[in-house]
N, C-alpha and C positions, 0 to 999 in steps of 0.2 A: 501363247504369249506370256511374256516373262509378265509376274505380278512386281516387280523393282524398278526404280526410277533410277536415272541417272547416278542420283548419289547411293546405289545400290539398299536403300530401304523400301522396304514394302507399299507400294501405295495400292492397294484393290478401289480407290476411289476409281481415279484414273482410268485401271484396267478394267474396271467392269463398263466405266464410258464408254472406251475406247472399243470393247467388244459389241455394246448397245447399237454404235454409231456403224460398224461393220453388219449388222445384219440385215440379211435382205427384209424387202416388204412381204406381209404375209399372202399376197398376192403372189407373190412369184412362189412361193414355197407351197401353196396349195396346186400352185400349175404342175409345179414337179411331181408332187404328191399322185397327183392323178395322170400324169402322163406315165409312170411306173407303175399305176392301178391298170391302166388300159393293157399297156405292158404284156402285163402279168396276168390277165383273162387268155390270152392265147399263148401260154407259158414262156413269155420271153422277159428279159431282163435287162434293162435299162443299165450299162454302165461307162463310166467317162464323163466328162463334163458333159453339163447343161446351161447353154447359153439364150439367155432370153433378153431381146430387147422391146422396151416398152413403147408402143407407137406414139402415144402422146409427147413423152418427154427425150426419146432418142434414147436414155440411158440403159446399159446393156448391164445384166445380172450375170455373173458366171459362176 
């Protein structure tokens, strides 16, 4: 992501928001984590998206 704001001056306020608010919950990023560990005991490898939706709230991680 570009660190420049429309009037093309730097704003890292913003982009480090903007990047904060993009990232998934550490929930879903330990799932991946360990679904790659499991993976990887019987030497296979996990690649391509990983889509995960959360039964509580419907919302899907990709």
């Amino acid at each position: 992501m570009d660190t420049r704001n429309h009037e093309h001056y730097k704003d890292k306020t913003a982009h480090d928001a903007i990047k904060a608010a993009d990232k998934p919950p550490d929930s879903v990023t330990r799932t991946i984590n360990a679904m790659k560990a499991v993976a990887a005991i019987d030497e296979f490898e996990v690649f391509g998206r990983i889509k995960l939706r959360d039964k509580k709230t419907g919302k899907i991680y990709r």
